[in-house]
ROTIFI-105198 format. One record per residue (C-alpha): residue number from 1; x, z, y. Coordinates in nm, 3 decimals. Layout:
N
NUM;X;Z;Y
...
END
This chain:
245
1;0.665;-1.656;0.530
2;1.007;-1.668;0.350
3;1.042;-1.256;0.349
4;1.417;-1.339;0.268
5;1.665;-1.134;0.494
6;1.334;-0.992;0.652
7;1.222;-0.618;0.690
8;0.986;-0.438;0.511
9;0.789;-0.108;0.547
10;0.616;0.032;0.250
11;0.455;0.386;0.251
12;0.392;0.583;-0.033
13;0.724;0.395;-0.209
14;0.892;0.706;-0.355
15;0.765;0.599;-0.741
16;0.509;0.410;-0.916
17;0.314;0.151;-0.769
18;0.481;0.164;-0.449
19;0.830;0.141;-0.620
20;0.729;-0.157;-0.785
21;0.659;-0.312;-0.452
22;0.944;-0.178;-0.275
23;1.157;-0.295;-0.568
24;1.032;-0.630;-0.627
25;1.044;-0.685;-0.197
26;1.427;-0.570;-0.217
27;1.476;-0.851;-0.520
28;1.361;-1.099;-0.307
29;1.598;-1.029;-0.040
30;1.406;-0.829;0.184
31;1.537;-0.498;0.350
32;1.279;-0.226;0.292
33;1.198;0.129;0.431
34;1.078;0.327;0.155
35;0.855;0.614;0.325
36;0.785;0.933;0.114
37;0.598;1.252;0.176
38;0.762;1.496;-0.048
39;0.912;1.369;-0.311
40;1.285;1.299;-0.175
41;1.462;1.265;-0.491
42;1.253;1.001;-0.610
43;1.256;0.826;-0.272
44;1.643;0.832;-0.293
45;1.614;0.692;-0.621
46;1.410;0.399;-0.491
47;1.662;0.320;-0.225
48;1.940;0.324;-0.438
49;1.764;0.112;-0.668
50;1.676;-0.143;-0.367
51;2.027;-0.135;-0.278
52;2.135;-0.262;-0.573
53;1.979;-0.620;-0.500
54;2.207;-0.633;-0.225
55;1.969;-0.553;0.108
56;1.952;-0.263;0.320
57;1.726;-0.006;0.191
58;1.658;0.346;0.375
59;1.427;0.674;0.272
60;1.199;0.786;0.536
61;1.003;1.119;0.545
62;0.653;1.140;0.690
63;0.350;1.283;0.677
64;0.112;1.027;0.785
65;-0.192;1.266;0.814
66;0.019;1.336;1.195
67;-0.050;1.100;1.392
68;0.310;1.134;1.584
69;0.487;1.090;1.227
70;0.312;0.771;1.177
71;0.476;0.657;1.482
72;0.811;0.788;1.360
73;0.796;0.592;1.051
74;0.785;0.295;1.235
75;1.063;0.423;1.504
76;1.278;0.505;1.223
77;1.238;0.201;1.032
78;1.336;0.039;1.335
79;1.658;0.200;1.431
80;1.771;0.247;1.050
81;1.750;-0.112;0.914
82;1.844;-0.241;1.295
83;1.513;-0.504;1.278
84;1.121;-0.477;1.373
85;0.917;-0.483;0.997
86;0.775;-0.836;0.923
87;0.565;-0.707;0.611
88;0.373;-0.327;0.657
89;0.189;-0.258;0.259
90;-0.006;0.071;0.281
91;0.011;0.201;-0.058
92;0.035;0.562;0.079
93;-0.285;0.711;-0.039
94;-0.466;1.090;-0.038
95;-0.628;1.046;-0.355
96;-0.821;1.439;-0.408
97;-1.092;1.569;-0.652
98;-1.399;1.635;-0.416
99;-1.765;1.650;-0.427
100;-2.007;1.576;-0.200
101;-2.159;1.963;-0.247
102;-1.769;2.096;-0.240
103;-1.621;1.829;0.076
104;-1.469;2.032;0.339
105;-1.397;1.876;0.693
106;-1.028;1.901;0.632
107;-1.056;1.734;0.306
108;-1.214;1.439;0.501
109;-1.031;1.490;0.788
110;-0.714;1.417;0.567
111;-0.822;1.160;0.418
112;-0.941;0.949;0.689
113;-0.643;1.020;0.860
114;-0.371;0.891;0.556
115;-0.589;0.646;0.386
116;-0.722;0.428;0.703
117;-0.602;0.584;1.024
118;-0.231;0.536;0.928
119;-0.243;0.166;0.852
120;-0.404;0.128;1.198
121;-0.137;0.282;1.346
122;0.157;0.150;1.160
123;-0.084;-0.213;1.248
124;-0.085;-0.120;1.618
125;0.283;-0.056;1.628
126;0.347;-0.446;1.465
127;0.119;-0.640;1.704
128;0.309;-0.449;1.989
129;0.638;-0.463;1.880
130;0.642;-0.825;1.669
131;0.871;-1.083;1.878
132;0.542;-1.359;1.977
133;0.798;-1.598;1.774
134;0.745;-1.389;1.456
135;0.467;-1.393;1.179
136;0.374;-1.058;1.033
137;0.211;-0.987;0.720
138;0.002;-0.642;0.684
139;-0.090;-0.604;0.282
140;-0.365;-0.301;0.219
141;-0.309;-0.141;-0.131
142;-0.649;-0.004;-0.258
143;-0.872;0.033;-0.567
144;-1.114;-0.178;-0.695
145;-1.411;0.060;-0.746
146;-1.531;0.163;-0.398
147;-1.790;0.472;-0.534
148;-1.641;0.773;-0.714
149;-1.879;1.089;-0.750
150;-1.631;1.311;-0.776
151;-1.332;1.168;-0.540
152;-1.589;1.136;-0.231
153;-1.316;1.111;0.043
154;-1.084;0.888;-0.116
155;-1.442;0.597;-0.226
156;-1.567;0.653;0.145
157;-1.175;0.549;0.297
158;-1.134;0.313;0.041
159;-1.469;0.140;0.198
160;-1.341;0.216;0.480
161;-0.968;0.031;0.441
162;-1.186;-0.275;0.350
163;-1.316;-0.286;0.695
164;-1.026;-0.222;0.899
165;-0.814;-0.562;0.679
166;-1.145;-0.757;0.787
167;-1.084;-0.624;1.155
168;-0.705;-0.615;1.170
169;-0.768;-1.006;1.025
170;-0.962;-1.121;1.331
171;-0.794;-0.942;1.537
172;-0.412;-1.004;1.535
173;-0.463;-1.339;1.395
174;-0.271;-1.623;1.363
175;0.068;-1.406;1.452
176;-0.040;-1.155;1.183
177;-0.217;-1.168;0.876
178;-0.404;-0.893;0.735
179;-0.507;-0.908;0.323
180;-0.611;-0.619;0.102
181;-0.547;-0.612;-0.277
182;-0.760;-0.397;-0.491
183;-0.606;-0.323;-0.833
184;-0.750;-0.212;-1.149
185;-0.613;0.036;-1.377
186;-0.252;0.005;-1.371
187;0.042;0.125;-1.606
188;0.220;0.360;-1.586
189;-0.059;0.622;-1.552
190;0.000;0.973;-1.386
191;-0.063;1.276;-1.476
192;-0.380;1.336;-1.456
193;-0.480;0.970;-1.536
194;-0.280;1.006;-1.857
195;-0.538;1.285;-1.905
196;-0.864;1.019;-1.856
197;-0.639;0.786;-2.125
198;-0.872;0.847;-2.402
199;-1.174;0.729;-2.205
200;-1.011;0.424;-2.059
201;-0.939;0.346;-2.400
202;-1.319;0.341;-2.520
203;-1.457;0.182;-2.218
204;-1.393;-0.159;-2.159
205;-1.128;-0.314;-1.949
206;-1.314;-0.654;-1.877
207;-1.248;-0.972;-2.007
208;-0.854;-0.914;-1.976
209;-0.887;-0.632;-2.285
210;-0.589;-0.398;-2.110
211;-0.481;-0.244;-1.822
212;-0.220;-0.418;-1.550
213;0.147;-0.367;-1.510
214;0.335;-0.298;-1.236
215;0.506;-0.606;-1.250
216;0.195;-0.835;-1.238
217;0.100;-0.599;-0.949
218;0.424;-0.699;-0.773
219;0.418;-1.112;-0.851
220;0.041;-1.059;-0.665
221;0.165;-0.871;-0.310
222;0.486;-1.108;-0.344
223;0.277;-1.437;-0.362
224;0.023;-1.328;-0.102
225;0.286;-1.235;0.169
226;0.446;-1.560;0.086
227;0.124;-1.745;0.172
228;0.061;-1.786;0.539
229;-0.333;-1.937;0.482
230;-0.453;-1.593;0.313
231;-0.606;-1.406;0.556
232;-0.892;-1.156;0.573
233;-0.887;-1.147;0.161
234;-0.955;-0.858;-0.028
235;-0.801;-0.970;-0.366
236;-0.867;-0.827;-0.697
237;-0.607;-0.772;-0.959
238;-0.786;-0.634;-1.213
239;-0.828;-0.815;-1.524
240;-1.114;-0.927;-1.428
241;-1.345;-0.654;-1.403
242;-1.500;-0.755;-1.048
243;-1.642;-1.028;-1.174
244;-1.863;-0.864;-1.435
245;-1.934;-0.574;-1.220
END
């Protein structure tokens, strides 16, 4: 696919990770939708910044735990940047601090319904609305460990994403292609990661030695959406931990 003069969605694309991607999308020449759940002034920031490559860029509000939201996002995108999305990447994420003895129904509930029910959705809404002249390229953001003890819900829906970018793969194929890419620890940390700094520091970060960057995150998604023979993949970008795991 050349995603030049294309249209993007990506979700979660207020700041970090999903900035990056947003930002490196708009660089390329490709309009993006940059969906938020609460934090508008970033968001804003994002657009601008996408705007400055010369595309059209739009913020879009959403909580994609409601189900009718999800399909607003989409709507929205639509009528705002005046084309149907090519490229959906779910890096929207409810990442929470649970235990199995403390999980709550809500907790999973939520979870479920942000981390793997919204890119089915937002998938759903592409294979319907996608011109049958048009390729479409569906990129799931997630995290290379799949078991946390004390983030339950977000490990079970990360195991969980895996199997719906299998699914979404056979099923929409050869119009859409559905990949997942499953990073590593990746600057710049948050909060409460830069909190955990000290023991990422001591344990060991695999044969790379350091943690990613955002942009080495972004020349990944770009390449795979570029590639229309990549399908099904769950890709690793993580200095090569999987393959010592």
């Amino acid at each position: 696919m050349n995603i030049k003069g294309s249209t993007a969605l990506v979700t979660g694309a207020s700041r970090r990770i999903g900035r990056a991607l947003a930002l490196a999308l708009a660089e390329s020449g490709c309009n993006v939708a940059v969906h938020y759940h609460s934090t508008e002034a970033d968001a804003t920031e994002t657009r601008n910044l996408a705007r400055g490559f010369g595309v059209k860029s739009e913020a879009i509000q959403a909580d994609l735990a409601i189900s009718d939201q999800c399909h607003r996002v989409w709507s929205e995108t639509i009528e705002k940047l005046g084309d149907i999305p090519r490229v959906v990447i779910n890096n929207a994420s409810f990442f929470d601090q649970v235990t199995i003895e403390d999980l709550t129904s809500d907790d999973f509930d939520r979870a479920m319904s942000i981390n793997v029910r919204a890119p089915m959705l937002l998938a759903q809404a592409m294979a319907r609305d996608l011109p049958e002249n048009s390729t479409g390229k569906i990129l799931n953001i997630n995290d290379r460990r799949q078991a946390y003890r004390s983030r339950i819900t977000y490990a079970i829906t990360n195991s969980a994403l895996t199997g719906l970018t299998k699914t979404l793969a056979v099923s929409l194929a050869p119009r859409i292609q559905s990949n997942e890419l499953r990073l590593g620890v990746i600057l710049p940390l948050t909060a409460s990661e830069n909190q955990e700094r000290e023991s990422y520091s001591n344990r060991t970060m695999g044969p790379a030695g350091r943690v990613g960057t955002l942009d080495e995150v972004s020349q990944a998604v770009i390449s795979i959406i570029s590639n229309d023979y990549i399908n099904g993949a769950s890709l690793s970008v993580d200095g090569g931990l999987s393959a010592i795991d």
